[in-house]
Structure formats: C-alpha cells, structure tokens
C-alpha positions in Angstrom: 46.1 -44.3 -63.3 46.3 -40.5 -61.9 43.0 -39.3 -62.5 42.7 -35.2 -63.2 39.9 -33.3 -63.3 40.3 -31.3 -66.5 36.5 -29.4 -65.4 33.6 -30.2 -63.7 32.1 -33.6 -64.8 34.9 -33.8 -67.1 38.7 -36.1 -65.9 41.2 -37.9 -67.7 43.6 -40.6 -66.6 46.9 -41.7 -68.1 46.8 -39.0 -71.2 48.0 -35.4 -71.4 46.0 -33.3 -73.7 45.8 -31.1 -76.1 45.7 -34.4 -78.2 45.3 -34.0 -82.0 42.3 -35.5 -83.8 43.5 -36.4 -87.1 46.1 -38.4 -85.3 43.0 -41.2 -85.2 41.4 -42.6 -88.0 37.8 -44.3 -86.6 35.7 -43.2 -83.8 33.7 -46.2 -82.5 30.4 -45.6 -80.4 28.3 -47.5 -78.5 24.7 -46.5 -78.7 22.2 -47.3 -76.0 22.8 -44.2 -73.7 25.6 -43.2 -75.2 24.8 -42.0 -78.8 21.2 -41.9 -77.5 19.0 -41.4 -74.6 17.5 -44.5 -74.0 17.7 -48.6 -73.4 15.5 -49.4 -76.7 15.5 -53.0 -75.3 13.9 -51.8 -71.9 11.6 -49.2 -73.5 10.1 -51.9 -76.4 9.6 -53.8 -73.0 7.2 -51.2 -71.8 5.0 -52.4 -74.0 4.7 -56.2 -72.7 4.3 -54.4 -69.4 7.7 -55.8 -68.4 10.3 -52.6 -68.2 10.8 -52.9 -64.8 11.9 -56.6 -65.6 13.9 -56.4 -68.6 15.5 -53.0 -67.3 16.6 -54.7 -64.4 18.6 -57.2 -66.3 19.9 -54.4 -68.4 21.4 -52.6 -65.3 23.2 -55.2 -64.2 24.8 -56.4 -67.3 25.5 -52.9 -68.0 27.4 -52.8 -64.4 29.3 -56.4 -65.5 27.0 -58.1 -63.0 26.1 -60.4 -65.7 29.3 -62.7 -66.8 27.1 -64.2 -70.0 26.0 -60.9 -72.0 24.4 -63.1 -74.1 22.4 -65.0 -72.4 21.2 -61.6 -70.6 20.0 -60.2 -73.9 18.1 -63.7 -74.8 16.3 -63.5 -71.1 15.2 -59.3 -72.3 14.3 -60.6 -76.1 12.2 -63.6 -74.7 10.2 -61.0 -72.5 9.5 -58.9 -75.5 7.5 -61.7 -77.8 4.5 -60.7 -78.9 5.1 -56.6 -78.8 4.1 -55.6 -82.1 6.7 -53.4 -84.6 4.1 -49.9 -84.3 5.2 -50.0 -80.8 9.2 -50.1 -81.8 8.4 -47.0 -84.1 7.1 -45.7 -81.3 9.6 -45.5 -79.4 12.1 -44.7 -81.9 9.7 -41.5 -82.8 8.3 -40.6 -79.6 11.3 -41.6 -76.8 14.3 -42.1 -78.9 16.7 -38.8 -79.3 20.3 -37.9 -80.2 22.4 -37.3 -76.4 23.6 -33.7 -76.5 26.5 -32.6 -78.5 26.0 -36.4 -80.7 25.6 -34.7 -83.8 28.2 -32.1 -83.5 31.1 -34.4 -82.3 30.3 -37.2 -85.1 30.1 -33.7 -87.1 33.5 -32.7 -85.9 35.6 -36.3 -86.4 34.2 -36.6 -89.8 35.0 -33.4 -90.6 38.7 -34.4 -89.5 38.5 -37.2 -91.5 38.1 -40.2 -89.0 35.1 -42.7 -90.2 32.8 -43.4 -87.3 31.7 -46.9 -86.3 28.6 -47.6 -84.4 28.8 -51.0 -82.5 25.5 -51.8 -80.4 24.0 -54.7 -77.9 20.5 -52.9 -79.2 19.0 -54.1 -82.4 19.1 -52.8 -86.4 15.8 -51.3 -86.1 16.9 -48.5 -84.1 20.9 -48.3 -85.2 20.0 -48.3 -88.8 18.1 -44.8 -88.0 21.0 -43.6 -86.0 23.2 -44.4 -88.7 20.9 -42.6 -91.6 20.4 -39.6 -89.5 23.8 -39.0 -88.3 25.4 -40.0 -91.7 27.8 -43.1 -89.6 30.0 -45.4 -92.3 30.0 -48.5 -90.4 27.4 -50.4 -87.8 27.0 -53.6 -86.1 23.7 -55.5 -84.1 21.4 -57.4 -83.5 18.2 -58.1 -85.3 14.8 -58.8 -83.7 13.0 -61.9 -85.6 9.5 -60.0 -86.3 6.7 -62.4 -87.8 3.6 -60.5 -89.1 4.0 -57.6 -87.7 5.2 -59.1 -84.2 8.1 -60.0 -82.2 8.8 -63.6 -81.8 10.8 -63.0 -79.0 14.2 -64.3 -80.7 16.8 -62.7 -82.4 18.3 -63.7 -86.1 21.7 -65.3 -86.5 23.3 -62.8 -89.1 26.8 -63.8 -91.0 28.9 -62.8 -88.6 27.3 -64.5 -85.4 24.5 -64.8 -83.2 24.9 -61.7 -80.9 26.6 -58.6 -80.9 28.2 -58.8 -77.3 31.7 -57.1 -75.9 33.9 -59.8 -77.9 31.6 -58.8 -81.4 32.7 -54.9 -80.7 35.8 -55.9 -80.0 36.1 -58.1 -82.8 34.5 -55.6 -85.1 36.5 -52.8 -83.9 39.4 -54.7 -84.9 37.9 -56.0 -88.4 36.9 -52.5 -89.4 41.0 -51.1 -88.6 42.2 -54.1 -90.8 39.5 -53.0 -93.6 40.8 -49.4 -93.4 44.7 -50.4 -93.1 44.8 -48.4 -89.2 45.6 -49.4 -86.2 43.4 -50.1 -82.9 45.2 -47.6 -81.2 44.6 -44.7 -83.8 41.2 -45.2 -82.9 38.5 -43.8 -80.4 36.1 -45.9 -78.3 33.8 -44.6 -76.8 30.7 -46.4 -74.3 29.2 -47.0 -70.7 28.8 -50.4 -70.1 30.5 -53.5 -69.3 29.9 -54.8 -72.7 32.3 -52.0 -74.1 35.2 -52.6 -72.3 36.4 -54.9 -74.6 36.6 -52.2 -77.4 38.0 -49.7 -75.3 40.5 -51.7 -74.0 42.0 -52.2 -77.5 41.2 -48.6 -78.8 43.7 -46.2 -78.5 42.1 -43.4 -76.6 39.0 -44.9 -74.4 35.7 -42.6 -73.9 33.2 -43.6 -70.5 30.2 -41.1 -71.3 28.1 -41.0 -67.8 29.4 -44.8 -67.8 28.8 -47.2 -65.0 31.7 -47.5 -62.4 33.6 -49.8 -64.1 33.9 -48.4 -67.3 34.7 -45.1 -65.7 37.8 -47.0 -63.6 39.8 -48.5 -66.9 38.9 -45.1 -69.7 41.2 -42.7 -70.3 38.5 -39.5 -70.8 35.6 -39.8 -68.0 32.8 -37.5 -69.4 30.5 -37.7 -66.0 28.3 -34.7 -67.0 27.8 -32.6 -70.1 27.2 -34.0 -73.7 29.3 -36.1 -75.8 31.0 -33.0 -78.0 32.7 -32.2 -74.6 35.1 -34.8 -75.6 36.3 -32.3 -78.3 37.7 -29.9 -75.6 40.6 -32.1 -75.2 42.1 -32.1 -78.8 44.5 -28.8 -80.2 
C-alpha cells in the first residue's frame, strides 16, 4: 500500500479521506495502550517483583514474537499468583488513565451513532472501569481467578472460551456486527499489537495507534504520535 503522510505522526495507506463517520456502525478498541496508558498485566506484575519478566513477555507477543498468545498470557498470570486485589485497585487508581483524546473520540462516534466495542487480552477488572467511565456498549476479557482476596495465578473459563486472544476479537468483532445486523467492513478497528490484527484485518477501516511495526505495516490510519481523537481529522 502507498503510504501518505496526511501530518506529522499521522499516515494513511490504501484510503482517501475525507471519509464519513456515520458510514460505520461500531468502533472496536483494543485497550492495553491503546484506550489506556498502560500493560495492566505488567503493572499487577510489579507487585510480585516480576515486571521486568512479565513485561518482557508482553513485548514480544505484542511484536507477534509469540505464535501461541495464549500460552503467553498463562506464563504472565502464573507470575502474578499471590498479588493481592488492593494492589489491582491500585493500579487501576494510581497508574491507570484514559490515552489523550479517548474520551473525546468514543465521545464523537457515539455521538454519530456508531456503538463502541472494547475487546482486550487484559482482564474485567480493569475493562469493566473503562467501560463504566467511558459509557462503552459492548466488552470482552479475561478474568483473573482471585481467592480470598488473592490471585491464584489462573484465569476463569467464561461462556464463550478460555482466553480472549486475536481469534476471540476477531470472533467477537464479528458476533457483535451479526447482533447489530452490520457488516465488518462498516466497522472501525482500532489496536497496537499483534493480537489485533485479526480484528483489523476484517474491519473495514483499520486503526494502529503508536502500534508495534507490524500492525503499523497492514492498517489503513497509522496514528504514530498524538492522541487517539486525531483519528477524527480524517472524516468530513
């Protein structure tokens, strides 16, 4: 694809703006530094004393270094057992935060009528706070198996699978189109790491937001600096 820098820290491939945004229906969104400013998984891992570990692992999955995402995010859970659930809420109060221009371009689809979609490797504890807070109609992860207080170090099979990996985005993008009678391809996707290629690649128009290198390759919009709402530049 011909790659054009639209503005500094901003390029598009293989679309020609102005697009219009109530041509698409759902706006799917990673969340882990995309929605938000951190790897939860990696900062709960502080904790143990093992972010340096576990955020290795997270890079390179995040890079597609890892084939099995799954198996990744079972090594990163096994090195949290034994942190205790005050430390998660403190991380989601003290580290967690909104990326710029989150609020005002979830703001700005709804307001054109698109339901949003948050899909996550992370876990519930922290989505189900971004979803509250930024008013999002539909989420899916992965749930940390807490006993008394403290993290067993395994995660909870939940109806629809064991983990939410690339294929569960995927599969959930796709689930949540048929629900709303759409079509992928009136949809947005928008993430930066391996594990959301799978999403993008069916979505209509495909978002990399500061995004590893390959995510930034196969996505139409390449935000590379800048918040999130600069996405909102490209639409009449």
């Amino acid at each position: 694809m011909n790659i054009i820098e639209l503005a500094p820290g901003l390029q598009i491939a293989g679309i020609t703006p102005p697009l219009r945004l109530d041509d698409f229906k759902l706006i799917a969104f990673d969340m882990d530094s995309t929605l938000i400013n951190i790897e939860c998984v990696d900062e709960i891992a502080d904790a143990a004393g093992r972010k340096a570990e576990v955020a290795a692992i997270t890079e390179a999955a995040m890079r597609g270094e890892i084939a099995d995402y799954k198996e990744s995010l079972r090594q990163r859970v096994t090195l949290l057992k034994g942190v205790t659930v005050a430390h998660m809420q403190q991380v989601l109060t003290e580290r967690l935060q909104l990326n710029p221009g989150a609020a005002a371009l979830v703001a700005a689809c709804k307001q054109a009528g698109l339901k949003v979609l948050l899909v996550s490797g992370g876990f519930t504890y922290f989505s189900d706070h971004v979803r509250d807070l930024l008013g999002i109609d539909y989420t899916r992860s992965n749930v940390l198996e807490v006993q008394d207080g403290v993290l067993t170090g395994h995660m909870v099979d939940q109806p629809w699978g064991d983990i939410c990996d690339g294929a569960e985005k995927r599969k959930m993008l796709q689930e949540t189109c048929a629900l709303l009678g759409i079509q992928p391809s009136q949809t947005i996707a928008m993430g930066d790491g391996a594990n959301d290629l799978p999403m993008m690649g069916v979505a209509g128009l495909s978002v990399a937001y500061h995004a590893k290198p390959a995510v930034r390759e196969q996505a139409h919009v390449r935000i590379n600096s800048g918040g999130l709402d600069r996405l909102l530049t490209l639409f009449a």
